[in-house]
FITIKOL-67674 format. One record per residue: residue in one letter; chain; x, y, z of N, C-alpha, C in turn. Coordinates in nm, 2 decimals. Layout:
BEGIN
node rest = a&kette = A&n.east = X&n.north = Y&n.up = Z&ca.east = X&ca.north = Y&ca.up = Z&c.east = X&c.north = Y&c.up = Z .
...
//
This chain:
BEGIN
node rest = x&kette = A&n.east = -0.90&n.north = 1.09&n.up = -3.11&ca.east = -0.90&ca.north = 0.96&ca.up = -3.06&c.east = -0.93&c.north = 0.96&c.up = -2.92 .
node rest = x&kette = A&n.east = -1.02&n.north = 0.90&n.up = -2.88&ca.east = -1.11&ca.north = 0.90&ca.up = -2.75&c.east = -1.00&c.north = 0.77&c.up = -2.67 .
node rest = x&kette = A&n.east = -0.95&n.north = 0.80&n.up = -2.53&ca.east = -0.89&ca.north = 0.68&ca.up = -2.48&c.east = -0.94&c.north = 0.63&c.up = -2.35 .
node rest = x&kette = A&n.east = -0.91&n.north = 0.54&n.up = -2.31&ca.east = -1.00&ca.north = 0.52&ca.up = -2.15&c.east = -0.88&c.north = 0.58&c.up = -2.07 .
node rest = x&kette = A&n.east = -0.96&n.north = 0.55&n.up = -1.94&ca.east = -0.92&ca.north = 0.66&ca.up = -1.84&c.east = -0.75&c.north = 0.68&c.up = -1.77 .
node rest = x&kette = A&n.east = -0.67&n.north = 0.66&n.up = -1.71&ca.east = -0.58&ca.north = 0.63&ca.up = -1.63&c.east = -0.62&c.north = 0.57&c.up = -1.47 .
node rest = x&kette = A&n.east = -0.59&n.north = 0.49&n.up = -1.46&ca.east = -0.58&ca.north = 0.40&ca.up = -1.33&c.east = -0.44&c.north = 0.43&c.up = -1.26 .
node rest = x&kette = A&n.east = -0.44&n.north = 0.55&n.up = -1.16&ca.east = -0.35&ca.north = 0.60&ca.up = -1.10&c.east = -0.35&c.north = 0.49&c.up = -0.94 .
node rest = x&kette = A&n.east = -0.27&n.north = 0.41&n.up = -0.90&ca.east = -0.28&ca.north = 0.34&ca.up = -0.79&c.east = -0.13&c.north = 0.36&c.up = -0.70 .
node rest = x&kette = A&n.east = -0.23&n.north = 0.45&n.up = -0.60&ca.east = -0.09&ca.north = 0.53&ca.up = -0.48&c.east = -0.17&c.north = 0.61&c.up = -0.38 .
node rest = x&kette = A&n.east = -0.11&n.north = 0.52&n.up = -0.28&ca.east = -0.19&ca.north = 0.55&ca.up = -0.13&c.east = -0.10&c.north = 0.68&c.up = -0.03 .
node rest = x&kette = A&n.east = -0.03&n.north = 0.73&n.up = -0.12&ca.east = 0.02&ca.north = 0.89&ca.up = -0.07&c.east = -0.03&c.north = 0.96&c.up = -0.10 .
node rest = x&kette = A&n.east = -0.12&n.north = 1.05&n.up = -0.05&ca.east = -0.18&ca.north = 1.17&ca.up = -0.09&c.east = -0.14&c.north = 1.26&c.up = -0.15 .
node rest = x&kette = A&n.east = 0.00&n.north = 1.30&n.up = -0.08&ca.east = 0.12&ca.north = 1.38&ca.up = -0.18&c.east = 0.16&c.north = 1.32&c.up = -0.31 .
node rest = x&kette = A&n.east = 0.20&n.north = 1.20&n.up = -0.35&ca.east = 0.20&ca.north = 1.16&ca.up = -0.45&c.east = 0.09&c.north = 1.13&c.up = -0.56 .
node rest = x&kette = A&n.east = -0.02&n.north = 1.17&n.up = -0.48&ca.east = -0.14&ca.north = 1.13&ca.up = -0.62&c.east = -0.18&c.north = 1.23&c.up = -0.63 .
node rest = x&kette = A&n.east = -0.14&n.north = 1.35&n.up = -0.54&ca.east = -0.19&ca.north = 1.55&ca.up = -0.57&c.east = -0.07&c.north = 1.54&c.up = -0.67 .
node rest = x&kette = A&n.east = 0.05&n.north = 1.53&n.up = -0.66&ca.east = 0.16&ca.north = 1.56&ca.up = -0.77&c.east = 0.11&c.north = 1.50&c.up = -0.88 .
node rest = x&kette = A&n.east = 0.12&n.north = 1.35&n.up = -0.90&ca.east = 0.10&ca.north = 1.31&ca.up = -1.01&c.east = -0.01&c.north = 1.37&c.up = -1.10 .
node rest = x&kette = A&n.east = -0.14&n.north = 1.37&n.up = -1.02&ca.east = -0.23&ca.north = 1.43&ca.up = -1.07&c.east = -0.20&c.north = 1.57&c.up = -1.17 .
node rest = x&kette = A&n.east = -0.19&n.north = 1.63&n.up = -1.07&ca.east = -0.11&ca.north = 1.77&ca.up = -1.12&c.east = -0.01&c.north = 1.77&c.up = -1.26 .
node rest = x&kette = A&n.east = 0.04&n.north = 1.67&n.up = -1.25&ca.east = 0.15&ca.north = 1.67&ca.up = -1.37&c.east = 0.13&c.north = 1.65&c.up = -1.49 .
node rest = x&kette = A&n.east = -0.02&n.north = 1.52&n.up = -1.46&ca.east = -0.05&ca.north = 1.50&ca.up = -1.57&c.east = -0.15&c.north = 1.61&c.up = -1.65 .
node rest = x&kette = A&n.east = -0.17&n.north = 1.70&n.up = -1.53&ca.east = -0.33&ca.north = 1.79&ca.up = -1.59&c.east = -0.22&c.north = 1.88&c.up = -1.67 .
node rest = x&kette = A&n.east = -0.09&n.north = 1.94&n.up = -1.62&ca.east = 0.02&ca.north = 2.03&ca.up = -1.68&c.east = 0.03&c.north = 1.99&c.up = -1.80 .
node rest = x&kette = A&n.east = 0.03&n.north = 1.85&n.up = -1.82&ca.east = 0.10&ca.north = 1.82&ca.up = -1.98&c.east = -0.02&c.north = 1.82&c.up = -2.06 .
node rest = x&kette = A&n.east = -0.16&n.north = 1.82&n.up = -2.02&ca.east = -0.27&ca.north = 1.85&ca.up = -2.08&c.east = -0.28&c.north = 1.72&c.up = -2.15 .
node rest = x&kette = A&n.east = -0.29&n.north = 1.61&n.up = -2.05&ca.east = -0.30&ca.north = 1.45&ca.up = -2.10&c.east = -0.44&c.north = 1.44&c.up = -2.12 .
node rest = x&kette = A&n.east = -0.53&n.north = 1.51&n.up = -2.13&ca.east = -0.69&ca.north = 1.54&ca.up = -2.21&c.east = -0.73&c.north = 1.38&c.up = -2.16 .
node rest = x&kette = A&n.east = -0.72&n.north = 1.30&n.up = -2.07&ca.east = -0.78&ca.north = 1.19&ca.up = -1.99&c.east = -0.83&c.north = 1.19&c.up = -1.86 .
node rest = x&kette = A&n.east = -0.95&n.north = 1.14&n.up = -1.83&ca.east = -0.93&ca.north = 1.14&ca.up = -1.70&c.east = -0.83&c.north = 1.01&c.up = -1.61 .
node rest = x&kette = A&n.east = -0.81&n.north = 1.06&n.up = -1.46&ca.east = -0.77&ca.north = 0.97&ca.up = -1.41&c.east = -0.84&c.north = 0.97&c.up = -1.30 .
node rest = x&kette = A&n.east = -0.87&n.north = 0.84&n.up = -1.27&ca.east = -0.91&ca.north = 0.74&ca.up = -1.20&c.east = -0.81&c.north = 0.72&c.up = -1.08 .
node rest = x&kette = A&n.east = -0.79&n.north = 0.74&n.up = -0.95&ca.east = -0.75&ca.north = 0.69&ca.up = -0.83&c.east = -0.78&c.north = 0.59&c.up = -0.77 .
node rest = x&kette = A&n.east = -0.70&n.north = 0.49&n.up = -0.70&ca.east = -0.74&ca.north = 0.38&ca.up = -0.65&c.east = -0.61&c.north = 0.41&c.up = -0.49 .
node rest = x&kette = A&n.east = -0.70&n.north = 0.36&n.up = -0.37&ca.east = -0.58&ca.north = 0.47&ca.up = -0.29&c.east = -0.48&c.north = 0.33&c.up = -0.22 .
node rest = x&kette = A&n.east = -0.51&n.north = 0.20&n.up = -0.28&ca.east = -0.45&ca.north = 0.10&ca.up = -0.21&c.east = -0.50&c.north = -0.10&c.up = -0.34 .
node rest = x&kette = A&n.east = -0.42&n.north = -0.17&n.up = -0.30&ca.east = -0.43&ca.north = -0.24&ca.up = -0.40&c.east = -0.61&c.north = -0.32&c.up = -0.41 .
node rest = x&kette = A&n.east = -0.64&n.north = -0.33&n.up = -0.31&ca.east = -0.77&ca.north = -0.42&ca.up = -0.30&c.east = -0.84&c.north = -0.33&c.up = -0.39 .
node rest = x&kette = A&n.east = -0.84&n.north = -0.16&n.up = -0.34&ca.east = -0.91&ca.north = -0.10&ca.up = -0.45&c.east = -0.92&c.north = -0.10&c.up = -0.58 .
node rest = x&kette = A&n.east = -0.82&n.north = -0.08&n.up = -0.66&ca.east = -0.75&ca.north = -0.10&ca.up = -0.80&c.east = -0.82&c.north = -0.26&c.up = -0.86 .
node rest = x&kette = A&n.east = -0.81&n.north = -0.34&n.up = -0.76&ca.east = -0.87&ca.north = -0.46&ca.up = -0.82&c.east = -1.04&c.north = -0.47&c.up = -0.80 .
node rest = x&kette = A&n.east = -1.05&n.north = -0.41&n.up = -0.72&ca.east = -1.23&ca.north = -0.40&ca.up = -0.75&c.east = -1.25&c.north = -0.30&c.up = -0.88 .
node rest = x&kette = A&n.east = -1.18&n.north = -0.16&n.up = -0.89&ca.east = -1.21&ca.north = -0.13&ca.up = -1.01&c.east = -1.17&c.north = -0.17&c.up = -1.05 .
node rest = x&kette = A&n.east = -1.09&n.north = -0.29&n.up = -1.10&ca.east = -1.04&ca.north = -0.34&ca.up = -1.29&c.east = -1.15&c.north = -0.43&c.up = -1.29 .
node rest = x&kette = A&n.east = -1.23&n.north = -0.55&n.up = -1.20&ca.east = -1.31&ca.north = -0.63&ca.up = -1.19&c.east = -1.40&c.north = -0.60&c.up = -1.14 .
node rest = x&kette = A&n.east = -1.47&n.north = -0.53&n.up = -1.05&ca.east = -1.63&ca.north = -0.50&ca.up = -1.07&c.east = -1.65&c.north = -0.37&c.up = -1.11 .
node rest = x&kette = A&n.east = -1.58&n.north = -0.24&n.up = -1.10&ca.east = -1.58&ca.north = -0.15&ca.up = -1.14&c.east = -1.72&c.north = -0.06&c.up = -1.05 .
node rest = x&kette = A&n.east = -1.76&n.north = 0.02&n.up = -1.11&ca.east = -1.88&ca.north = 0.09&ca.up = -1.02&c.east = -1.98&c.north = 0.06&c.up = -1.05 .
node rest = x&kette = A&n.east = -2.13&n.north = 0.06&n.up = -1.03&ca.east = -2.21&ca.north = 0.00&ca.up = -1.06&c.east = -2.23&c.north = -0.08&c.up = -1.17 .
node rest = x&kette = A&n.east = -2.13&n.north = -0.19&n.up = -1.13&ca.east = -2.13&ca.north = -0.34&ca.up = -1.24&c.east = -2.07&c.north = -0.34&c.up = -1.37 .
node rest = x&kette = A&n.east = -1.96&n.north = -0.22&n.up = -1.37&ca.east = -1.91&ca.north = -0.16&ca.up = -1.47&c.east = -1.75&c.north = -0.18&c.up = -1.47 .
node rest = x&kette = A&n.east = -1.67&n.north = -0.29&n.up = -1.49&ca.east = -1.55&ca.north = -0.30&ca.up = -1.47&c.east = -1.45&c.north = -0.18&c.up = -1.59 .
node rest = x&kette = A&n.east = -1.37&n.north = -0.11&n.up = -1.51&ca.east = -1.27&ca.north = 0.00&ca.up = -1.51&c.east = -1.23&c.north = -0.08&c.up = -1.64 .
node rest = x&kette = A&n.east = -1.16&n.north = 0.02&n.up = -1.77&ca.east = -1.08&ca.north = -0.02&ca.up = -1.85&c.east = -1.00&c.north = 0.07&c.up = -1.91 .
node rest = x&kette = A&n.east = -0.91&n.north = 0.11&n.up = -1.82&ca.east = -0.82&ca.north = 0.21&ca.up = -1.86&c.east = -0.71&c.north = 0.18&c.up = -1.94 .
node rest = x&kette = A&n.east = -0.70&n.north = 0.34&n.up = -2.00&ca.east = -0.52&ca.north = 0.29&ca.up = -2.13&c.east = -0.41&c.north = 0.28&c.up = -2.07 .
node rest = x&kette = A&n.east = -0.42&n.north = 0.28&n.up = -1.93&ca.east = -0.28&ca.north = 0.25&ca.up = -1.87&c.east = -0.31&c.north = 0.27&c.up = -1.71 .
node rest = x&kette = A&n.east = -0.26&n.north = 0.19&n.up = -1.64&ca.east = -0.23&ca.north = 0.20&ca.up = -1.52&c.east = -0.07&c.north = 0.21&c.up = -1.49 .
node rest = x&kette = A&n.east = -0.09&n.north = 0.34&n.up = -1.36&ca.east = 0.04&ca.north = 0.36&ca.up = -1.32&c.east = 0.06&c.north = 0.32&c.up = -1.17 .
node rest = x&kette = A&n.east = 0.09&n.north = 0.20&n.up = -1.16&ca.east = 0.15&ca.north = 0.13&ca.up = -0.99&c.east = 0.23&c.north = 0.14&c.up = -0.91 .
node rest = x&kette = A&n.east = 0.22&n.north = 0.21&n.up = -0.77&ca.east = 0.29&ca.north = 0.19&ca.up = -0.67&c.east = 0.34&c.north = 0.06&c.up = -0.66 .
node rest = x&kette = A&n.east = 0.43&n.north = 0.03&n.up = -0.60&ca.east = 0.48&ca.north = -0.10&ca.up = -0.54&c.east = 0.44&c.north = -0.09&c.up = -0.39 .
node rest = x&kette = A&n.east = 0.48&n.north = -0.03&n.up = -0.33&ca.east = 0.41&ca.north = -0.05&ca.up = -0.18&c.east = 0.28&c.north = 0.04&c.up = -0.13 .
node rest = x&kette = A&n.east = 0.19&n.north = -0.07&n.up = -0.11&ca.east = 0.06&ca.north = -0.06&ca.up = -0.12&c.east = -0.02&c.north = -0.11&c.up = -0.01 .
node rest = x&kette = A&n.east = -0.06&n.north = -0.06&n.up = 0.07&ca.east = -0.20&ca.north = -0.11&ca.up = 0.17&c.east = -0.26&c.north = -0.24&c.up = 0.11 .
node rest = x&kette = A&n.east = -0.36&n.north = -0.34&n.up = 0.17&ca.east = -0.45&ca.north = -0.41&ca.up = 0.15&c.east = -0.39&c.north = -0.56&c.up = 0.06 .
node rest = x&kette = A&n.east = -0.34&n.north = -0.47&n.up = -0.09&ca.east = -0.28&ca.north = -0.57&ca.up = -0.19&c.east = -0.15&c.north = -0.51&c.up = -0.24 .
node rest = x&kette = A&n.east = -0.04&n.north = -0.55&n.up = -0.23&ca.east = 0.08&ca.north = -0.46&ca.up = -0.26&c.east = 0.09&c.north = -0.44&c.up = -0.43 .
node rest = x&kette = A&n.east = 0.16&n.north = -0.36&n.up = -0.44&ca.east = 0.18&ca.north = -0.32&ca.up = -0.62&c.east = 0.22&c.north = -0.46&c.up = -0.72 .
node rest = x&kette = A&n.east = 0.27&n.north = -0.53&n.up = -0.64&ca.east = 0.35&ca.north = -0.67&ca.up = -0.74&c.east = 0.25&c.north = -0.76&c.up = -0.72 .
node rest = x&kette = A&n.east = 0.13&n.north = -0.76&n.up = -0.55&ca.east = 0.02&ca.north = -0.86&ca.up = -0.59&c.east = -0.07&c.north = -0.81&c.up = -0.73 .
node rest = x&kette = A&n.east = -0.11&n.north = -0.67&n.up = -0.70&ca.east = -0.19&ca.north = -0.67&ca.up = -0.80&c.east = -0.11&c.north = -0.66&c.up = -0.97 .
node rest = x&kette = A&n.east = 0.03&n.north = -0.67&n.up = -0.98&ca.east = 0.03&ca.north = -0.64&ca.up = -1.13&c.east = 0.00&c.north = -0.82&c.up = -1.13 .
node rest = x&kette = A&n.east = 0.04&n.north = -0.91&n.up = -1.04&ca.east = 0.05&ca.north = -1.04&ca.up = -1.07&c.east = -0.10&c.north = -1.08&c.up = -1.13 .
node rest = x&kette = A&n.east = -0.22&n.north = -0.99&n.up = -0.98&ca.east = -0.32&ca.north = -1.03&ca.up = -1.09&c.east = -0.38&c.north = -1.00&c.up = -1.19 .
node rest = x&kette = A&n.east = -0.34&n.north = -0.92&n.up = -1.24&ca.east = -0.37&ca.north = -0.82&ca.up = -1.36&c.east = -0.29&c.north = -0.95&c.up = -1.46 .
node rest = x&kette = A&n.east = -0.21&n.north = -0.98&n.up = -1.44&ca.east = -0.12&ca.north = -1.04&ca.up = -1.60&c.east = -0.20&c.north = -1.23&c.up = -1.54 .
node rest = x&kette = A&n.east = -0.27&n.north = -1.24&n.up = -1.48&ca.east = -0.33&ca.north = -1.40&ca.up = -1.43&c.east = -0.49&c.north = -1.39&c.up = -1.56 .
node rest = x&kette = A&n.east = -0.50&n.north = -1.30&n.up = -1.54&ca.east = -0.63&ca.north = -1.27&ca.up = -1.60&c.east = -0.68&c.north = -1.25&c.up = -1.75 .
node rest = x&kette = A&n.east = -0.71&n.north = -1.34&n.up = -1.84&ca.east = -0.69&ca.north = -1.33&ca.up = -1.98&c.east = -0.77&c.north = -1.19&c.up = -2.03 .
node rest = x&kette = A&n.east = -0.88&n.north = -1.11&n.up = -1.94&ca.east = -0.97&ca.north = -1.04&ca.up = -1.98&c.east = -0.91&c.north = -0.92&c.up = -1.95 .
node rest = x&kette = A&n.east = -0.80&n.north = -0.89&n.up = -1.87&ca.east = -0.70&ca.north = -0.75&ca.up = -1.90&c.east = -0.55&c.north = -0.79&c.up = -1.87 .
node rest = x&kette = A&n.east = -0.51&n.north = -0.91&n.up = -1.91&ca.east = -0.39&ca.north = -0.93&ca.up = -1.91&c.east = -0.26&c.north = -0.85&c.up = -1.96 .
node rest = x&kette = A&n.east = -0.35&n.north = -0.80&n.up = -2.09&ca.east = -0.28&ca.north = -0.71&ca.up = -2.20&c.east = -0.29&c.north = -0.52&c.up = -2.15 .
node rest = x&kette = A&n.east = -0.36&n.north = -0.50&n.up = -2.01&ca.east = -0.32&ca.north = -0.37&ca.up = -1.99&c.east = -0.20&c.north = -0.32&c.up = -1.95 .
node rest = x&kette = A&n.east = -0.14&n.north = -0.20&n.up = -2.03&ca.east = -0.02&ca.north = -0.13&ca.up = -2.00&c.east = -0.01&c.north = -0.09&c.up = -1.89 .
node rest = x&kette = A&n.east = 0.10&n.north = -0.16&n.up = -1.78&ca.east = 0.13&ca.north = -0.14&ca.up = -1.64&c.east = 0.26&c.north = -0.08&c.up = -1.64 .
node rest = x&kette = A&n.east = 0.26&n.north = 0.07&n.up = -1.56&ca.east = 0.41&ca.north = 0.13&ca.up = -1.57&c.east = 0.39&c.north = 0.14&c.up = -1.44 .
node rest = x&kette = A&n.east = 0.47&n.north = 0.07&n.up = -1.34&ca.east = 0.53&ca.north = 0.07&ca.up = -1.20&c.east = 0.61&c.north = 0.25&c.up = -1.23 .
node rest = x&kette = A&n.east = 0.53&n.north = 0.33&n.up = -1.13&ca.east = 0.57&ca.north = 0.47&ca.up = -1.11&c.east = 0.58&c.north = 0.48&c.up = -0.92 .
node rest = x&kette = A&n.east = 0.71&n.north = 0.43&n.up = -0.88&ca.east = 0.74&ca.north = 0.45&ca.up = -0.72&c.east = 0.86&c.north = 0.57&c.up = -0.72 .
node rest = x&kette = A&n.east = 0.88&n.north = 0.56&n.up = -0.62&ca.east = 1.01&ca.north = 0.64&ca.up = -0.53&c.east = 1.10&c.north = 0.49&c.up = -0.50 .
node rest = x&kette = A&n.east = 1.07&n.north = 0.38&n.up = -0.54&ca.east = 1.16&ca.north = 0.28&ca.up = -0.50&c.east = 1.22&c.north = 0.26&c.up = -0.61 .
node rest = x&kette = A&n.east = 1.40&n.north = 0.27&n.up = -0.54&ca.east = 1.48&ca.north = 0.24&ca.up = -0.67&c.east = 1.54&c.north = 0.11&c.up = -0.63 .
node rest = x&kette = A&n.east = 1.48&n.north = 0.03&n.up = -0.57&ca.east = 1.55&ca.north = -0.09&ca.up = -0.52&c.east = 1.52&c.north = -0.23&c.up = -0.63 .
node rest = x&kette = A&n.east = 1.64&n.north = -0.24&n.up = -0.61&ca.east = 1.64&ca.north = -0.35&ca.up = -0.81&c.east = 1.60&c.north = -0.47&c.up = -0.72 .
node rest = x&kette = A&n.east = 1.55&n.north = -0.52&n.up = -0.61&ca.east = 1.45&ca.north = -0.63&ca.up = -0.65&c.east = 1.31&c.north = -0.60&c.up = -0.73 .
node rest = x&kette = A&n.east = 1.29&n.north = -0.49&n.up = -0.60&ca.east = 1.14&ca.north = -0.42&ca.up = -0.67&c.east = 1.18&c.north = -0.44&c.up = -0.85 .
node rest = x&kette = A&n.east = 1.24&n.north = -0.37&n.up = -0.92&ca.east = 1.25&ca.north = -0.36&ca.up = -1.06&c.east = 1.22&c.north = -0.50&c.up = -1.10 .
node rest = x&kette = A&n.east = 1.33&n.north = -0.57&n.up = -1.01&ca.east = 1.34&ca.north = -0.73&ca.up = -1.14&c.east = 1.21&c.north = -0.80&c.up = -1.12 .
node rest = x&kette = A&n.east = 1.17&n.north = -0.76&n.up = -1.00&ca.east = 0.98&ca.north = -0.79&ca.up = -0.95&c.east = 0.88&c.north = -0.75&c.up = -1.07 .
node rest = x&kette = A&n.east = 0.92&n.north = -0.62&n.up = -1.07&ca.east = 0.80&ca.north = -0.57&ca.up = -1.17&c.east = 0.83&c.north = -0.61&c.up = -1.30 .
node rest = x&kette = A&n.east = 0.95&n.north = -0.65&n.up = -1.36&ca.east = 0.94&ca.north = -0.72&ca.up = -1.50&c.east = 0.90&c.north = -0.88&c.up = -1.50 .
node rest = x&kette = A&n.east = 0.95&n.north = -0.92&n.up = -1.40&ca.east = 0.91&ca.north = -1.03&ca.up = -1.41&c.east = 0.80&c.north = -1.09&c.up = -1.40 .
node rest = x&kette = A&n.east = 0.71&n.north = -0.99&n.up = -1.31&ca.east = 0.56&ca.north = -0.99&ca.up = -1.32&c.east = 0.52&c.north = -0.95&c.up = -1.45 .
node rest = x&kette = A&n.east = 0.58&n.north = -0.93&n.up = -1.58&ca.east = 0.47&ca.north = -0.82&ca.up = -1.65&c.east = 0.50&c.north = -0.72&c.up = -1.69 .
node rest = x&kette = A&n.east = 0.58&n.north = -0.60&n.up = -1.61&ca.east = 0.54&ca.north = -0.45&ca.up = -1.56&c.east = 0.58&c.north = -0.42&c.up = -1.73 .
node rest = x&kette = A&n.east = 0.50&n.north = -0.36&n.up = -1.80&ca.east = 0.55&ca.north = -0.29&ca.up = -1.91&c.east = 0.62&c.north = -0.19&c.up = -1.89 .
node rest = x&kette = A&n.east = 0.69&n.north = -0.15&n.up = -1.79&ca.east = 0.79&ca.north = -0.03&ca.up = -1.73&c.east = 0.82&c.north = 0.00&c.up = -1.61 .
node rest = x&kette = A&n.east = 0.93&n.north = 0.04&n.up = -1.56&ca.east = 0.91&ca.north = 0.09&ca.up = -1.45&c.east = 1.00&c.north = 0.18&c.up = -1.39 .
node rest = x&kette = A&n.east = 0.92&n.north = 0.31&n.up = -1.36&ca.east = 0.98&ca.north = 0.46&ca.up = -1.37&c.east = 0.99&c.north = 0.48&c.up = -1.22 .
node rest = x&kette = A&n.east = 1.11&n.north = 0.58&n.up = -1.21&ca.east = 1.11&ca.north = 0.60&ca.up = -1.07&c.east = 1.09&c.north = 0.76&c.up = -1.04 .
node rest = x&kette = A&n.east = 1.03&n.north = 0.75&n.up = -0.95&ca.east = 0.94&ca.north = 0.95&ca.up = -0.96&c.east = 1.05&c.north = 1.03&c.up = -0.93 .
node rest = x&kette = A&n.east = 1.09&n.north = 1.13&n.up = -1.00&ca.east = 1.18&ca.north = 1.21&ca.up = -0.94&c.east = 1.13&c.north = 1.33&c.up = -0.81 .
node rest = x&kette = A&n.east = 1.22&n.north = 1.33&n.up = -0.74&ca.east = 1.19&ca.north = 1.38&ca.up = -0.63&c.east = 1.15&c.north = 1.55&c.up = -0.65 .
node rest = x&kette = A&n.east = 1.21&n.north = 1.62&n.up = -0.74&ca.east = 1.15&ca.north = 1.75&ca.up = -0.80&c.east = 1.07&c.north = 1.80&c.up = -0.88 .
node rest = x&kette = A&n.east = 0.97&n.north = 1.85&n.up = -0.88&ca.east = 0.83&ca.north = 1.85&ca.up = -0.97&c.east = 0.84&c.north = 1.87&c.up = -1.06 .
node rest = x&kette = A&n.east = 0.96&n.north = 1.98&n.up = -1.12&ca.east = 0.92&ca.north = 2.04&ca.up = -1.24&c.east = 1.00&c.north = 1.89&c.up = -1.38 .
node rest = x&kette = A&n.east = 1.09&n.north = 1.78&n.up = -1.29&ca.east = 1.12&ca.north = 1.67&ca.up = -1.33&c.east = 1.04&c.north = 1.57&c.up = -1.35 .
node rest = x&kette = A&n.east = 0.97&n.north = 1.56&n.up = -1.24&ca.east = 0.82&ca.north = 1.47&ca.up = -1.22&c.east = 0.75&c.north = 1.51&c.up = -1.38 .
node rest = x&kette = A&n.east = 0.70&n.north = 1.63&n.up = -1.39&ca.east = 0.62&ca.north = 1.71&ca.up = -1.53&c.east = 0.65&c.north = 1.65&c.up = -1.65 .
node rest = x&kette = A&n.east = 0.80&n.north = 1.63&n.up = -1.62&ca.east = 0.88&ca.north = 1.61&ca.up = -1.78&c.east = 0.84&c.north = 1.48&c.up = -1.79 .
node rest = x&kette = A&n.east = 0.88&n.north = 1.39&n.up = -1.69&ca.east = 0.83&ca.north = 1.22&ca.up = -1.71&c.east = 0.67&c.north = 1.20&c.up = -1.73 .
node rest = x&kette = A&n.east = 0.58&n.north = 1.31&n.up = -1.69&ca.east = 0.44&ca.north = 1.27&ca.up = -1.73&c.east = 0.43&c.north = 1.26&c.up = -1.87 .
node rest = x&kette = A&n.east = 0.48&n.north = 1.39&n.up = -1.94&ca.east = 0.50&ca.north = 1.39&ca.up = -2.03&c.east = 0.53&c.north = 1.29&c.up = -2.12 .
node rest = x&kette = A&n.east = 0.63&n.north = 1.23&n.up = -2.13&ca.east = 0.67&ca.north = 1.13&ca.up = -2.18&c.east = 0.55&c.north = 1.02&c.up = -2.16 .
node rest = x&kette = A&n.east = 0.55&n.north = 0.96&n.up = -2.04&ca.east = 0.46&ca.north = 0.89&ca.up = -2.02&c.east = 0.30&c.north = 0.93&c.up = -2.09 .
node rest = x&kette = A&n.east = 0.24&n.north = 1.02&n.up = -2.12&ca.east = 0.14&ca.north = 1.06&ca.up = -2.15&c.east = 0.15&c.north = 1.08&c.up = -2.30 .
node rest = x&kette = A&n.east = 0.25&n.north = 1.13&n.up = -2.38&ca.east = 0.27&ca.north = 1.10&ca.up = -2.48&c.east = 0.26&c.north = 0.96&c.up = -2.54 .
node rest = x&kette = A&n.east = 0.39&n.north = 0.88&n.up = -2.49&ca.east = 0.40&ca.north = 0.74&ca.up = -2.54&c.east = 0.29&c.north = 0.66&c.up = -2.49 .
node rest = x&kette = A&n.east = 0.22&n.north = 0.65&n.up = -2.40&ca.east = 0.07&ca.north = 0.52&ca.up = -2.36&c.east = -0.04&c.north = 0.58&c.up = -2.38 .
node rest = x&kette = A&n.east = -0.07&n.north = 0.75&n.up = -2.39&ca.east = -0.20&ca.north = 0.78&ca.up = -2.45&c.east = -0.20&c.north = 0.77&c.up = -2.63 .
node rest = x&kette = A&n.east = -0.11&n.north = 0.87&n.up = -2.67&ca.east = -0.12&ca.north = 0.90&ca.up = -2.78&c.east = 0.01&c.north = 0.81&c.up = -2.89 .
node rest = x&kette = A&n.east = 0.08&n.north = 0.75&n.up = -2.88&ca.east = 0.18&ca.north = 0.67&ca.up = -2.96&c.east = 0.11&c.north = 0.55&c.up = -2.96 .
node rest = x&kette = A&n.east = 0.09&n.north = 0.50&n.up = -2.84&ca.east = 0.10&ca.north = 0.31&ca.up = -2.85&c.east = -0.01&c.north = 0.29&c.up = -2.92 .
node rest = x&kette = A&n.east = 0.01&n.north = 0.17&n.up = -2.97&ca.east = -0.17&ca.north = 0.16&ca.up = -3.02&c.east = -0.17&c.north = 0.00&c.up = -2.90 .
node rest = x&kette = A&n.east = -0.28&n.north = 0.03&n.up = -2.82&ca.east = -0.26&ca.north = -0.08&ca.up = -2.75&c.east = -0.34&c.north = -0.25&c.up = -2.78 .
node rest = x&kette = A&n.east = -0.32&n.north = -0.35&n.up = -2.71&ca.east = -0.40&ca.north = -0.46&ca.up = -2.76&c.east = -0.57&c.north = -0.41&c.up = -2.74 .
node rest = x&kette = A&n.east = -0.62&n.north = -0.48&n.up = -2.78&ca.east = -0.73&ca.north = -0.54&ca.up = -2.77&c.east = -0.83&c.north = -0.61&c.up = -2.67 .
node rest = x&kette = A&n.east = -0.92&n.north = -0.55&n.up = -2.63&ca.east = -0.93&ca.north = -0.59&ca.up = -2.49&c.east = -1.02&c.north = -0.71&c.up = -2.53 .
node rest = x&kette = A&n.east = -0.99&n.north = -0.82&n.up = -2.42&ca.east = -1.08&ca.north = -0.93&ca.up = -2.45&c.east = -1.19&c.north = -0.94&c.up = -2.31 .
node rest = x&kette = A&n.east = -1.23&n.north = -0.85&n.up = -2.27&ca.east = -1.35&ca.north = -0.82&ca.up = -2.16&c.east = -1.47&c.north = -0.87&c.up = -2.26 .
node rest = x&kette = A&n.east = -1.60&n.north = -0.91&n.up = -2.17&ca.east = -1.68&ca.north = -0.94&ca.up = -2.24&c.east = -1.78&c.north = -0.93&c.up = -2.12 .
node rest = x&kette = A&n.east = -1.90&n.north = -0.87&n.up = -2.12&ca.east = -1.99&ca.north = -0.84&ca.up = -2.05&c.east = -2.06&c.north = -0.87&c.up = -1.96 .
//
């Protein structure tokens, strides 16, 4: 089963070398897609690269973000009938329960907090890469050309 890419959105370099890494360990057989701040993430979900808007099986969002913060963009992601239905898991270092009650209330289909030790980070890709690549069956995209 062929899936679209990952939309990794996180303007820490250390954190998008880890994550990346974590997911290549669990052998999540997808590519991911970086966006290094929110304005980016929303040109790829809506114009995408040469006129080709991004349609990944899951985006994983920072909350604090350059340009567009993580809660503007999940806000626009769930505004928009044409990827409203993409799987958004808020993946920060912020354990601060506004942030949380923010990202459900926007939408957030989840929201994981990175553990600070790698070989723990690994185990949560895992899961993560299990359950939104290969378990969910996700909606239906209503993009149209």
């Amino acid at each position: 089963m062929s899936v679209g890419p990952i939309l990794l959105v996180a303007d820490d370099p250390d954190d998008v070398r880890c994550t990346v890494r974590a997911f290549t360990e669990n052998d999540a057989r997808t590519e991911m897609v970086v966006a290094h701040d929110g304005a980016e993430a929303l040109r790829l979900l809506f114009a995408g690269s040469g006129g080709h808007p991004l349609s990944p099986a899951l985006v994983l969002l920072d909350v604090r973000l350059p340009k567009a913060g993580g809660l503007e963009v999940l806000r626009t992601i769930r505004a928009d009938d044409r990827i409203r239905s993409l799987p958004v898991v808020v993946l920060t270092t912020s354990s601060e329960e506004r942030d949380i009650l923010d990202s459900y209330r926007l939408g957030a289909n989840g929201f994981v907090h990175k553990p600070p030790v790698f070989e723990e980070f690994v185990a949560v890709a895992d899961v993560l890469a299990r359950y939104w690549l290969r378990i969910n069956q996700p909606a239906p995209t209503a993009r149209v050309g």
